[in-house]
PDB file of the backbone (N, CA, C, O) and the ligand in Angstrom, with CONECT records:
HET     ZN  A 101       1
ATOM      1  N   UNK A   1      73.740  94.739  84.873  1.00  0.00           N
ATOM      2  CA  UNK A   1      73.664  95.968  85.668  1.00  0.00           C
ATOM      3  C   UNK A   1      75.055  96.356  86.156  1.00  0.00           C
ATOM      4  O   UNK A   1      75.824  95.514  86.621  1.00  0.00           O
ATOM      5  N   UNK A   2      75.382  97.722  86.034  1.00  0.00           N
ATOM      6  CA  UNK A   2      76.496  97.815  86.713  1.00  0.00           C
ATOM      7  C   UNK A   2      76.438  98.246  87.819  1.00  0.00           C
ATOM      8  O   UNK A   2      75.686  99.190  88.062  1.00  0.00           O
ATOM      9  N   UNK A   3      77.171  97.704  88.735  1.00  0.00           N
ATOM     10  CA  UNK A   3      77.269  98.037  90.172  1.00  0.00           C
ATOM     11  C   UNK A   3      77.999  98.643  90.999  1.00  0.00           C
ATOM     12  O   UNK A   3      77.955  98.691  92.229  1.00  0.00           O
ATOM     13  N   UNK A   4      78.976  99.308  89.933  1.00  0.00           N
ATOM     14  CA  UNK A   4      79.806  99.787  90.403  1.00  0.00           C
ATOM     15  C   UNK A   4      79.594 101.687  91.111  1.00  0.00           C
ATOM     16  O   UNK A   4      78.782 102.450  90.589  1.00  0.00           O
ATOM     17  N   UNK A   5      80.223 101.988  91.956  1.00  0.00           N
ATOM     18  CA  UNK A   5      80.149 103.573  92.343  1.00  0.00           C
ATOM     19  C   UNK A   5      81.173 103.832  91.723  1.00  0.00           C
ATOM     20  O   UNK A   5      81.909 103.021  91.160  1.00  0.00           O
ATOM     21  N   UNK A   6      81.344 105.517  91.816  1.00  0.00           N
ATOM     22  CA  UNK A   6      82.590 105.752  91.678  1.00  0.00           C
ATOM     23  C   UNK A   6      82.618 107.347  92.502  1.00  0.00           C
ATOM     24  O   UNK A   6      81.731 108.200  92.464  1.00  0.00           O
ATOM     25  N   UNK A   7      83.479 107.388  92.979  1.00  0.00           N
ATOM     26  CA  UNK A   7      83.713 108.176  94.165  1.00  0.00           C
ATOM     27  C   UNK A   7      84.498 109.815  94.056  1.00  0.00           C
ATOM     28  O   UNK A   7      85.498 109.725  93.344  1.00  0.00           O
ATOM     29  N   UNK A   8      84.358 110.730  94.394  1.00  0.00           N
ATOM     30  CA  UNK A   8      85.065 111.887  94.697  1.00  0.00           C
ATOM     31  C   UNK A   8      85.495 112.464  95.788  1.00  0.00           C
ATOM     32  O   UNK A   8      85.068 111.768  96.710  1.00  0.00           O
ATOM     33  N   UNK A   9      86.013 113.215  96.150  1.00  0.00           N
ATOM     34  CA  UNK A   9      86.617 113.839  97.136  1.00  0.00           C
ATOM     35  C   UNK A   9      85.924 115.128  97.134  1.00  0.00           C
ATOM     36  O   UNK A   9      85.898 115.994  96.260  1.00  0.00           O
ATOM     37  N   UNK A  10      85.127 115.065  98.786  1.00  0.00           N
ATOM     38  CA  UNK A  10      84.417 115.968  98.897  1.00  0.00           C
ATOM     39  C   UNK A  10      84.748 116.953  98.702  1.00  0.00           C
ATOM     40  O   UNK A  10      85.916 117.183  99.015  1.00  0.00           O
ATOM     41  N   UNK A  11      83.998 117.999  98.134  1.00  0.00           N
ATOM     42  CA  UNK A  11      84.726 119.066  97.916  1.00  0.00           C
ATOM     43  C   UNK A  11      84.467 120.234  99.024  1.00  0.00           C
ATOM     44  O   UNK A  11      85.372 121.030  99.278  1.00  0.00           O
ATOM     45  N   UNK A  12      83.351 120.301  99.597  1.00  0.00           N
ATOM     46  CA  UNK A  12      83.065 121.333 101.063  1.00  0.00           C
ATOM     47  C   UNK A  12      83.994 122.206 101.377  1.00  0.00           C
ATOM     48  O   UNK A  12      85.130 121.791 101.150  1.00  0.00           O
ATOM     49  N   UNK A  13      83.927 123.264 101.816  1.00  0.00           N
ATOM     50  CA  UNK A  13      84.863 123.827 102.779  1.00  0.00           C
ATOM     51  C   UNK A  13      84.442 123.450 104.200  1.00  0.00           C
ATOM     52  O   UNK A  13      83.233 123.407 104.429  1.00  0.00           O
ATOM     53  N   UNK A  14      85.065 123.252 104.903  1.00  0.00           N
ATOM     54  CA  UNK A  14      84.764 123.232 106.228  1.00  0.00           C
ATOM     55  C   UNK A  14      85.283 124.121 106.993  1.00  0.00           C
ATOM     56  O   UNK A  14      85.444 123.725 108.148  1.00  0.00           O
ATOM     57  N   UNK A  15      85.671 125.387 106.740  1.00  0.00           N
ATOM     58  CA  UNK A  15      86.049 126.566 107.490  1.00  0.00           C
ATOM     59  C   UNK A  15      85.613 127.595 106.820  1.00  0.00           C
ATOM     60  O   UNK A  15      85.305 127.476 105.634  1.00  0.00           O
ATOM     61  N   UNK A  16      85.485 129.192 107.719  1.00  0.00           N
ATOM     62  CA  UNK A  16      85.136 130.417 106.958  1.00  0.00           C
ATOM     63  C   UNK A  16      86.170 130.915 105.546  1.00  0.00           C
ATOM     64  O   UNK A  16      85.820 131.427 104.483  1.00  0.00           O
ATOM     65  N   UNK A  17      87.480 130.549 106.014  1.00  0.00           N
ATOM     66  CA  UNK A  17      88.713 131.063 104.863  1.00  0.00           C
ATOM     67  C   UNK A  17      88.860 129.877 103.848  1.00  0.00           C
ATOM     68  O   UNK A  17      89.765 129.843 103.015  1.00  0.00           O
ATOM     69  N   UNK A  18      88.073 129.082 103.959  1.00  0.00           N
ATOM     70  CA  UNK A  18      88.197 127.966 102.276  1.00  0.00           C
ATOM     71  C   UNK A  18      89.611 127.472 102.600  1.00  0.00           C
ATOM     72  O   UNK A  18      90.123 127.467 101.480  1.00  0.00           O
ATOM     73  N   UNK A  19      90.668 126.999 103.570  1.00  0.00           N
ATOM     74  CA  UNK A  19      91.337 126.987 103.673  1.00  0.00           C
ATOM     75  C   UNK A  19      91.495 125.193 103.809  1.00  0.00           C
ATOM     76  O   UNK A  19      92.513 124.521 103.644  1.00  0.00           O
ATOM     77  N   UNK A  20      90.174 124.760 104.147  1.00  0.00           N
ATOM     78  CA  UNK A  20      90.312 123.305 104.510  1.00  0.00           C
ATOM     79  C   UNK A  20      88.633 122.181 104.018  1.00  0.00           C
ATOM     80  O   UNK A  20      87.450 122.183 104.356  1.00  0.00           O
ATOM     81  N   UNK A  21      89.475 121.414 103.117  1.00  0.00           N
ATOM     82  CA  UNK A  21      88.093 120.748 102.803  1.00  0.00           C
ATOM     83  C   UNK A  21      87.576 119.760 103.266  1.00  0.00           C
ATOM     84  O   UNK A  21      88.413 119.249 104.010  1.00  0.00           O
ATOM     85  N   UNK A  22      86.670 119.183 103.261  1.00  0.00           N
ATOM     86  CA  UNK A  22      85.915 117.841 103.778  1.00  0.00           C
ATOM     87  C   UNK A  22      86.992 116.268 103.485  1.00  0.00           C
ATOM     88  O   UNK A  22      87.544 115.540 104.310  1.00  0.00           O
ATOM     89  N   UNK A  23      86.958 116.207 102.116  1.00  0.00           N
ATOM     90  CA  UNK A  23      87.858 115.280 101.551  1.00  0.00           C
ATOM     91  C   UNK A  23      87.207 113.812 101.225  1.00  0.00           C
ATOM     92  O   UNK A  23      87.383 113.085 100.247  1.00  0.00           O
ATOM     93  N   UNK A  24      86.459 113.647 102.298  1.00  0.00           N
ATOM     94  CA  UNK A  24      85.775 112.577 102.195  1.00  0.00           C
ATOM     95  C   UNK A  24      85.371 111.810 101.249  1.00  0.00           C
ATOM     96  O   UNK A  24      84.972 112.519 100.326  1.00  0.00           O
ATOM     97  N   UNK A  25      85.237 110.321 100.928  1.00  0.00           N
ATOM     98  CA  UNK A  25      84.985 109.987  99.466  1.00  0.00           C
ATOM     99  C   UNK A  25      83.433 110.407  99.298  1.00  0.00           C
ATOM    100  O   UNK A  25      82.574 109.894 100.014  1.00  0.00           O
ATOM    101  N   UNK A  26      83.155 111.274  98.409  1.00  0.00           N
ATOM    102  CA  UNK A  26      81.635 111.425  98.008  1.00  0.00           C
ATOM    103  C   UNK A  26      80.790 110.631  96.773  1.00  0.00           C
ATOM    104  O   UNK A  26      80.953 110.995  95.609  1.00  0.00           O
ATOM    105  N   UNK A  27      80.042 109.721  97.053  1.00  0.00           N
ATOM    106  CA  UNK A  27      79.671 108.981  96.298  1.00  0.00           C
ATOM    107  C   UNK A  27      79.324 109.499  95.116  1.00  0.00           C
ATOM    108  O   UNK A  27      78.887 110.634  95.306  1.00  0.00           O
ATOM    109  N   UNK A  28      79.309 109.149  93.765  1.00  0.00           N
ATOM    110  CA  UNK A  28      78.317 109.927  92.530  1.00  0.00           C
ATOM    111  C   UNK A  28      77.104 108.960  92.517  1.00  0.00           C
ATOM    112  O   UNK A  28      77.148 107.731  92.563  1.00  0.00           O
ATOM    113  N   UNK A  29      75.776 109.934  92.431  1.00  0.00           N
ATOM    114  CA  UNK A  29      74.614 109.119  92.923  1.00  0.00           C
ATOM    115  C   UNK A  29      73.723 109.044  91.578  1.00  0.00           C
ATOM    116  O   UNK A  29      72.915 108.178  91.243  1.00  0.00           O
ATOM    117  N   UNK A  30      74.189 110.422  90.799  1.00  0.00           N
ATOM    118  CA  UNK A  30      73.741 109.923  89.416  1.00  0.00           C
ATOM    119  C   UNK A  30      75.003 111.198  88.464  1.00  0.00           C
ATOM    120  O   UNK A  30      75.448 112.285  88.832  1.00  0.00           O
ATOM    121  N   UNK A  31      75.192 110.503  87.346  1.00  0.00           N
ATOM    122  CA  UNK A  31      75.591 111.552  86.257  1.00  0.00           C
ATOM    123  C   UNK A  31      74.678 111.609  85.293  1.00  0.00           C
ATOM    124  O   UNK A  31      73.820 110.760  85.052  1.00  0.00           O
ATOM    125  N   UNK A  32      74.889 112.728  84.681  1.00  0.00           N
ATOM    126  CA  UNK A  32      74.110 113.584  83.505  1.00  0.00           C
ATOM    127  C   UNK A  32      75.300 114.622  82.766  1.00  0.00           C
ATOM    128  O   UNK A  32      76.391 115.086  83.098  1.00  0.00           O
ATOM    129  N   UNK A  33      74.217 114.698  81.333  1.00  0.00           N
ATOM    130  CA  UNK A  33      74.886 115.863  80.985  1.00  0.00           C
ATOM    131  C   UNK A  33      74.385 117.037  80.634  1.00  0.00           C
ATOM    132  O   UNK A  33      73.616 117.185  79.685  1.00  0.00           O
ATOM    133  N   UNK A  34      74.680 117.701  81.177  1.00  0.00           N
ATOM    134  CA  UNK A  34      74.039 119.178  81.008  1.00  0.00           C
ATOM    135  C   UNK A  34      74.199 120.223  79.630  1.00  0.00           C
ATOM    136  O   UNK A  34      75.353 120.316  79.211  1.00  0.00           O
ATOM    137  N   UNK A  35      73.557 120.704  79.182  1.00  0.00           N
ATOM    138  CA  UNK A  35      73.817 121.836  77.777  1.00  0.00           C
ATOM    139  C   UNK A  35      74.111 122.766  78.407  1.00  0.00           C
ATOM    140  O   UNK A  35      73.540 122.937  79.484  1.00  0.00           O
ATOM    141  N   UNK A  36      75.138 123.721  77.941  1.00  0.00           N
ATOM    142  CA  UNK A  36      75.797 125.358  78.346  1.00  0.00           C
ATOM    143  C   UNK A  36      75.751 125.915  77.166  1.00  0.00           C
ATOM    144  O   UNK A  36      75.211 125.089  76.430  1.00  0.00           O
ATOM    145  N   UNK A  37      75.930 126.548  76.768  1.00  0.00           N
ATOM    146  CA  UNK A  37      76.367 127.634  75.496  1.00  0.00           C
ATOM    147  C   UNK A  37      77.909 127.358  75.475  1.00  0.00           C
ATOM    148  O   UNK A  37      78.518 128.295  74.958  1.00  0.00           O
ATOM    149  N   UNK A  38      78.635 126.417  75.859  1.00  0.00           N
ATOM    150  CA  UNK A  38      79.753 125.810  75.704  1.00  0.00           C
ATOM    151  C   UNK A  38      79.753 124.655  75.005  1.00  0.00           C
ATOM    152  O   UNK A  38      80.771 124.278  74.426  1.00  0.00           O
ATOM    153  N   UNK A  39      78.325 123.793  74.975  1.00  0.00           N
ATOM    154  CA  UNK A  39      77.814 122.817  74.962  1.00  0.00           C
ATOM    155  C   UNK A  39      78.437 121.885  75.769  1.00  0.00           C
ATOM    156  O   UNK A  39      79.444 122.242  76.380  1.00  0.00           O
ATOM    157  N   UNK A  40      77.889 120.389  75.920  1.00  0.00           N
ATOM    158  CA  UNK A  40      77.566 119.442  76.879  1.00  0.00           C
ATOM    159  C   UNK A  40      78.543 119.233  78.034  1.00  0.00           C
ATOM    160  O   UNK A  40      79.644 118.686  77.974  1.00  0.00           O
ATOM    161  N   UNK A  41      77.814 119.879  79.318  1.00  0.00           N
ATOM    162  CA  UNK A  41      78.788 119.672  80.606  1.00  0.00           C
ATOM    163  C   UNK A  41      78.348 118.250  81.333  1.00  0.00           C
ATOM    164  O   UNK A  41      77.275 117.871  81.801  1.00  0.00           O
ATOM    165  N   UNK A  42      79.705 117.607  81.213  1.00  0.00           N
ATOM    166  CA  UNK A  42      79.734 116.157  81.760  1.00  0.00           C
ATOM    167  C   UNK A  42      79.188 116.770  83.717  1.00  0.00           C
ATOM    168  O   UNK A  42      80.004 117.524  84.246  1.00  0.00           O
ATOM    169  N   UNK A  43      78.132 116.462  84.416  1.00  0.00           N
ATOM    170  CA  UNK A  43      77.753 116.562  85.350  1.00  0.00           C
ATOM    171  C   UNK A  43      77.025 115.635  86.458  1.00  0.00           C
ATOM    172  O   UNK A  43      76.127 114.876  86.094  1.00  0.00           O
ATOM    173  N   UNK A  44      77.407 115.700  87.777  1.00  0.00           N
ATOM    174  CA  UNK A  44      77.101 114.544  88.745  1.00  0.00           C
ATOM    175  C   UNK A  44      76.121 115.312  89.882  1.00  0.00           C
ATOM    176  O   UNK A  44      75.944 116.483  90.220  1.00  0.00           O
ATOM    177  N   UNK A  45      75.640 114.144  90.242  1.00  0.00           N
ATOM    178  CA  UNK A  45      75.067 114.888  92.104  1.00  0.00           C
ATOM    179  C   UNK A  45      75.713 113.788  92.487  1.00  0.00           C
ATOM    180  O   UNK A  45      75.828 112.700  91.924  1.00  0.00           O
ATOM    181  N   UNK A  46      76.346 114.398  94.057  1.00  0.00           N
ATOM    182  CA  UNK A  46      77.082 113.056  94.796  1.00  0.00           C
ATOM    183  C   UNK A  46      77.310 113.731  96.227  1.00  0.00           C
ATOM    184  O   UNK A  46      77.510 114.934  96.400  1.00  0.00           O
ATOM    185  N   UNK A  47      77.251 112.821  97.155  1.00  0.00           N
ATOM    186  CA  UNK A  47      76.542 113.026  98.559  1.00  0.00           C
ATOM    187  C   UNK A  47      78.167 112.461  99.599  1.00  0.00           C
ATOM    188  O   UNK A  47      78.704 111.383  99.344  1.00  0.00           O
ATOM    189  N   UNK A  48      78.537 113.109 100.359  1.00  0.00           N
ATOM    190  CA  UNK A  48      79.529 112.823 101.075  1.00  0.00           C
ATOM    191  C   UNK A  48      78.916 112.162 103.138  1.00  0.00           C
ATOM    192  O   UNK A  48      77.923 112.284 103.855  1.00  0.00           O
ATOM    193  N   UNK A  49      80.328 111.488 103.220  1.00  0.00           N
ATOM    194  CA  UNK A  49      79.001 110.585 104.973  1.00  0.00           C
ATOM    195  C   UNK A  49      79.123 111.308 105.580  1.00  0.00           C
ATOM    196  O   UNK A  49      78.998 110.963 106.755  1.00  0.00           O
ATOM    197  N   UNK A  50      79.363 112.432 105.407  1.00  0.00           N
ATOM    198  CA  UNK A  50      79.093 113.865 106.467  1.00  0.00           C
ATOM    199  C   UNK A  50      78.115 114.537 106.315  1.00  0.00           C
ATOM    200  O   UNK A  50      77.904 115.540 106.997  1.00  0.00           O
ATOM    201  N   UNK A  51      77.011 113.944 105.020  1.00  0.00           N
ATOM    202  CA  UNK A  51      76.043 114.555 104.596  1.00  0.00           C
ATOM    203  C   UNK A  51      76.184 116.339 103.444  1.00  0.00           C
ATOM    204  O   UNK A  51      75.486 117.280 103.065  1.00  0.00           O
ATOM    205  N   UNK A  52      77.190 115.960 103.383  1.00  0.00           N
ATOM    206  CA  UNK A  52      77.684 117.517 101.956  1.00  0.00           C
ATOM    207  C   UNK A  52      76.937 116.856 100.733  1.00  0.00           C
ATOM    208  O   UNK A  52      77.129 115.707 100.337  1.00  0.00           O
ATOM    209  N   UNK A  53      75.972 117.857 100.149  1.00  0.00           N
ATOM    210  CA  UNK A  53      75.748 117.024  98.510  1.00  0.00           C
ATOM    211  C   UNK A  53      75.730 118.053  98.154  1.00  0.00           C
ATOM    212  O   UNK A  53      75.522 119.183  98.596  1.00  0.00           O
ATOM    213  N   UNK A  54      76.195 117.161  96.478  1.00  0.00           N
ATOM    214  CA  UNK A  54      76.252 118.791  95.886  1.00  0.00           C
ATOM    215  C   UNK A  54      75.905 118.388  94.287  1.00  0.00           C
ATOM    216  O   UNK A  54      75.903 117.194  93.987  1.00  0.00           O
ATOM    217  N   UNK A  55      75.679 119.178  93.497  1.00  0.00           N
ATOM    218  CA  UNK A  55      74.784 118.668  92.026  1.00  0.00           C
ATOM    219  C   UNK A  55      75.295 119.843  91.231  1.00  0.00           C
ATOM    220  O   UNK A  55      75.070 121.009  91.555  1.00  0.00           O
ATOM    221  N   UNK A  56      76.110 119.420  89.997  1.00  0.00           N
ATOM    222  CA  UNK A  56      76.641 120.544  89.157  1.00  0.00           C
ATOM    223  C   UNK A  56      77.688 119.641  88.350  1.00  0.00           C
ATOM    224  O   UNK A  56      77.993 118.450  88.404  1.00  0.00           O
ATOM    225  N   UNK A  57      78.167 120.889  87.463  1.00  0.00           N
ATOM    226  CA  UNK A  57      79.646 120.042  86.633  1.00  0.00           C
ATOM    227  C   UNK A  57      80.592 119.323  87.261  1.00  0.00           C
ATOM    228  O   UNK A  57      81.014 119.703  88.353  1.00  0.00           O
ATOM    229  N   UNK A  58      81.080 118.137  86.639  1.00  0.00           N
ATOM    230  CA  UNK A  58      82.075 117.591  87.325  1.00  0.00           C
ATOM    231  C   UNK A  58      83.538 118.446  87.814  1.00  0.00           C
ATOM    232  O   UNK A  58      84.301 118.328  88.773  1.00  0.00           O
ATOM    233  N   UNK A  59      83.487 119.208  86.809  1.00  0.00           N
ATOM    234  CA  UNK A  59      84.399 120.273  86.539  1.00  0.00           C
ATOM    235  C   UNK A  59      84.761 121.122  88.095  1.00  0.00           C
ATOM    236  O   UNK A  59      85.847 121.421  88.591  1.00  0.00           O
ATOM    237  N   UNK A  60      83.287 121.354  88.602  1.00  0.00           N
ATOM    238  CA  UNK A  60      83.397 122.244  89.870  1.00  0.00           C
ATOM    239  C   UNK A  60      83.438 121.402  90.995  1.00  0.00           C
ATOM    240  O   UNK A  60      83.534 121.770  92.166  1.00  0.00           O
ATOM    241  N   UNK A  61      83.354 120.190  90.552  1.00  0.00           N
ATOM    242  CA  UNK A  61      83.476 119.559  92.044  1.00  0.00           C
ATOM    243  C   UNK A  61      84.495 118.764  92.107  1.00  0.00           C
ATOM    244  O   UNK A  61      84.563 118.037  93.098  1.00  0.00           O
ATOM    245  N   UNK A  62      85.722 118.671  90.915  1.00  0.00           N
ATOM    246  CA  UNK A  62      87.545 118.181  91.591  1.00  0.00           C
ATOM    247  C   UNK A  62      88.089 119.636  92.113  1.00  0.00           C
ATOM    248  O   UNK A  62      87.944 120.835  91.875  1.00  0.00           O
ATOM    249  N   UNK A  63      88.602 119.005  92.729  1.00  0.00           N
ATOM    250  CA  UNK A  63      89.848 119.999  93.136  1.00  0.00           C
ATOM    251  C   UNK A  63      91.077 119.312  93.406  1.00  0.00           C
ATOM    252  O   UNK A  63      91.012 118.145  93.019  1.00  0.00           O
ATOM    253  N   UNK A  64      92.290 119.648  93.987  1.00  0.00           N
ATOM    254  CA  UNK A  64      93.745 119.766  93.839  1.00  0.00           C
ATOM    255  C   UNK A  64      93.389 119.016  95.170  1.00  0.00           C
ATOM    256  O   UNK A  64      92.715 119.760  95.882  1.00  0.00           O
ATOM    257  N   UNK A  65      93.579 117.992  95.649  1.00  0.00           N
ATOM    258  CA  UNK A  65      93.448 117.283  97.292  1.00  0.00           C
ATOM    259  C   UNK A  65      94.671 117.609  97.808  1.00  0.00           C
ATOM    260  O   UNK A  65      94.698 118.117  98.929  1.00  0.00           O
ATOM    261  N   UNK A  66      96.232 117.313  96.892  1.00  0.00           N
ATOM    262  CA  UNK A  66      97.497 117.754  97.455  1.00  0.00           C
ATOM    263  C   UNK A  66      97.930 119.006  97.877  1.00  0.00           C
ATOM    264  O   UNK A  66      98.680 119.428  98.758  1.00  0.00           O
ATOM    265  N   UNK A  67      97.161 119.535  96.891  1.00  0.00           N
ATOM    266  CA  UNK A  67      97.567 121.078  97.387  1.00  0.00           C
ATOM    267  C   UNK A  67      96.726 122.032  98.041  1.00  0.00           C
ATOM    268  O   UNK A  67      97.003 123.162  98.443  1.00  0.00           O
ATOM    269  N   UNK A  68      95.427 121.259  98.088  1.00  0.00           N
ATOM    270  CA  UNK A  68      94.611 122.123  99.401  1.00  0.00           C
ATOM    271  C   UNK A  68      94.769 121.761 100.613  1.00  0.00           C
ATOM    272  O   UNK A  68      94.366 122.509 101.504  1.00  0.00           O
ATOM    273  N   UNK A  69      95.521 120.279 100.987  1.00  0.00           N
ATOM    274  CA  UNK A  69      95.559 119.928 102.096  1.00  0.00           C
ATOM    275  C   UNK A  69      96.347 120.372 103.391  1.00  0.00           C
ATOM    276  O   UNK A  69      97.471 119.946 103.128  1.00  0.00           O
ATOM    277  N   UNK A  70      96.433 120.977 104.639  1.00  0.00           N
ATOM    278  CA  UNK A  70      96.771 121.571 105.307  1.00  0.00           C
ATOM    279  C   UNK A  70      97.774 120.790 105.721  1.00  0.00           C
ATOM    280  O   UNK A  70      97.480 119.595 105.734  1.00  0.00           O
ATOM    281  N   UNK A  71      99.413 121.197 106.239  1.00  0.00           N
ATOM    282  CA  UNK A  71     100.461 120.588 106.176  1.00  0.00           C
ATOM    283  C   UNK A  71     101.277 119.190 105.178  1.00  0.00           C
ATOM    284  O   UNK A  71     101.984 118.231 105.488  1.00  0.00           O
ATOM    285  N   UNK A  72     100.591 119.843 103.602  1.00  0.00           N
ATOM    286  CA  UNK A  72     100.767 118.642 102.790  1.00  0.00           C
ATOM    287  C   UNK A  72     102.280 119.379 101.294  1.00  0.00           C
ATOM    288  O   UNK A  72     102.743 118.933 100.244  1.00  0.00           O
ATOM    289  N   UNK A  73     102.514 120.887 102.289  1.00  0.00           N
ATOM    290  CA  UNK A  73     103.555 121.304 101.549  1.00  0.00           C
ATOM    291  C   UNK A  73     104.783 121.194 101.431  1.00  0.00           C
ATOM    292  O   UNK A  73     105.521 121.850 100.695  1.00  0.00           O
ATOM    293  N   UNK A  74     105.151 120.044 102.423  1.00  0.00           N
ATOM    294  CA  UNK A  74     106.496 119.960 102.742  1.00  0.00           C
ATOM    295  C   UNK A  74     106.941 118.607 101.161  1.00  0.00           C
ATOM    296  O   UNK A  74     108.013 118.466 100.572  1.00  0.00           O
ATOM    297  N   UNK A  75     105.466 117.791 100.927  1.00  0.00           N
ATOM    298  CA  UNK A  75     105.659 116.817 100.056  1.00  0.00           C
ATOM    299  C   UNK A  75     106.395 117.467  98.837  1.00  0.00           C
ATOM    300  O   UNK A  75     107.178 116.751  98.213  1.00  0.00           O
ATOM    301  N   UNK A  76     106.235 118.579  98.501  1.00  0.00           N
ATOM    302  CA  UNK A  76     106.165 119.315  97.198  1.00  0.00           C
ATOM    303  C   UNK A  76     107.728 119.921  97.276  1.00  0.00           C
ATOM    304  O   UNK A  76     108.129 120.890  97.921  1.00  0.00           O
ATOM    305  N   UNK A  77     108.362 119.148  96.523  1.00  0.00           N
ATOM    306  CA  UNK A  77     109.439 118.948  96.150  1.00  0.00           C
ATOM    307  C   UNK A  77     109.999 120.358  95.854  1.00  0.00           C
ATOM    308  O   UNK A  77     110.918 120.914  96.455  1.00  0.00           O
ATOM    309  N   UNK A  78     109.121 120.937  94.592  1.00  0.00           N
ATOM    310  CA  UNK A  78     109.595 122.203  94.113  1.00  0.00           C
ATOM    311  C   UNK A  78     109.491 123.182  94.882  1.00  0.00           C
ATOM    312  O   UNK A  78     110.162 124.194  94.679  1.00  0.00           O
ATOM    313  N   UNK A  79     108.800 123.103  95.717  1.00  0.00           N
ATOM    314  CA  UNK A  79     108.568 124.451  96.812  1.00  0.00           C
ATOM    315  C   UNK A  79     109.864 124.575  97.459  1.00  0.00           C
ATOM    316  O   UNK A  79     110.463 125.637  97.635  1.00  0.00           O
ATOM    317  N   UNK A  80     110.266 123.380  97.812  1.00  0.00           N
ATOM    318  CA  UNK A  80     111.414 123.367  98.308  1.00  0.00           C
ATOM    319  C   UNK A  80     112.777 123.606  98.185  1.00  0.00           C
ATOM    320  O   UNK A  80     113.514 123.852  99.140  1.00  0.00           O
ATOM    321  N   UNK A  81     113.162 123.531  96.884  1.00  0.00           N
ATOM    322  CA  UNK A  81     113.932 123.680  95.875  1.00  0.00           C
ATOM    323  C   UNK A  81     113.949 125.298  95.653  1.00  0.00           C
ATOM    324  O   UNK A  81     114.952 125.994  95.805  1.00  0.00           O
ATOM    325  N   UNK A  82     112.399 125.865  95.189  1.00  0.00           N
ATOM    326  CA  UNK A  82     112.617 127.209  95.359  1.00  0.00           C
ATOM    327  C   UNK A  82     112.967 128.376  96.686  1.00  0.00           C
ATOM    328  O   UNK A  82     113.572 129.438  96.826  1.00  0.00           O
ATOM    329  N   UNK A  83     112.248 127.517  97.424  1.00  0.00           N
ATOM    330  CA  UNK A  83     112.640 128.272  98.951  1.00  0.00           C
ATOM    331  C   UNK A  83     114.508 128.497  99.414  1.00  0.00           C
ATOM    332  O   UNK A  83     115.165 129.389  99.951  1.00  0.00           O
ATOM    333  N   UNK A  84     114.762 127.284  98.903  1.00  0.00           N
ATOM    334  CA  UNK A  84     116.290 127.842  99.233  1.00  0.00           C
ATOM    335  C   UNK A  84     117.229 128.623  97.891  1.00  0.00           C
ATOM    336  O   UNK A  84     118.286 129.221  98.090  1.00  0.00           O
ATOM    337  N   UNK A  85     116.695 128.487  96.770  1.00  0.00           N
ATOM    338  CA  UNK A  85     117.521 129.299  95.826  1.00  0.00           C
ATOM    339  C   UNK A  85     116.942 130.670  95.915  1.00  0.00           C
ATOM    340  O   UNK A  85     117.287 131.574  95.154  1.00  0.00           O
ATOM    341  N   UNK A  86     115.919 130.828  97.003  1.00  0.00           N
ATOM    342  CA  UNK A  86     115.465 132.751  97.838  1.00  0.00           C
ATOM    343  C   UNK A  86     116.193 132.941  98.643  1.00  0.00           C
ATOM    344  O   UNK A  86     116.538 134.111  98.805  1.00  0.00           O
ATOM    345  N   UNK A  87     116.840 131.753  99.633  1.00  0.00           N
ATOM    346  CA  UNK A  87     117.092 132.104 100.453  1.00  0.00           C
ATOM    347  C   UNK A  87     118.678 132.555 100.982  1.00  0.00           C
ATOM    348  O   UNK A  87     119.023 133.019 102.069  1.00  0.00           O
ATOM    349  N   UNK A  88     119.211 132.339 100.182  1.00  0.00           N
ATOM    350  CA  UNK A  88     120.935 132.308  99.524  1.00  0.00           C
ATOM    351  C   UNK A  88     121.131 133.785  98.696  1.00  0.00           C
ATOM    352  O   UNK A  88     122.201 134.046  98.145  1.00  0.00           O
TER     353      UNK A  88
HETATM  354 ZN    ZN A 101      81.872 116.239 102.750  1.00  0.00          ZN2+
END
């Protein structure tokens, strides 16, 4: 049996402007795969301890954690780099 989980990052918004997400590790509680007229979407339901679940393509439920995260732009090297060759 395998026993292993494997985990995501909640994806929620937790504000009206989508500006800030849950993050939380969200368990995957089962995968499947779904048929599209694309054919077969690799797909999970998975439940976060804040109680967020959510059931769909895996596809829609990563997102960018670095770059949605609120004061996580200073990490980003290139932003930085470009901000001063504007600012000159
Ligand atoms: Zn959550």
């Amino acid at each position: 049996m395998d026993a292993s989980v494997m985990f995501l990052d909640c994806p929620a918004y937790m504000d009206r402007s989508g500006a800030a997400r849950c993050g939380l590790p969200a368990a995957v509680e089962w995968r499947y795969t779904m048929n599209s007229t694309d054919g077969p979407l690799e797909s999970a339901m998975i439940r976060c301890p804040r109680g967020h679940f959510f059931n769909g393509p895996l596809e829609s439920l990563l997102w960018d954690k670095a770059a949605a995260a609120p004061g996580q732009q200073g990490t980003r090297s290139t932003d930085a780099i470009r901000g001063q060759g504007r600012a000159s």
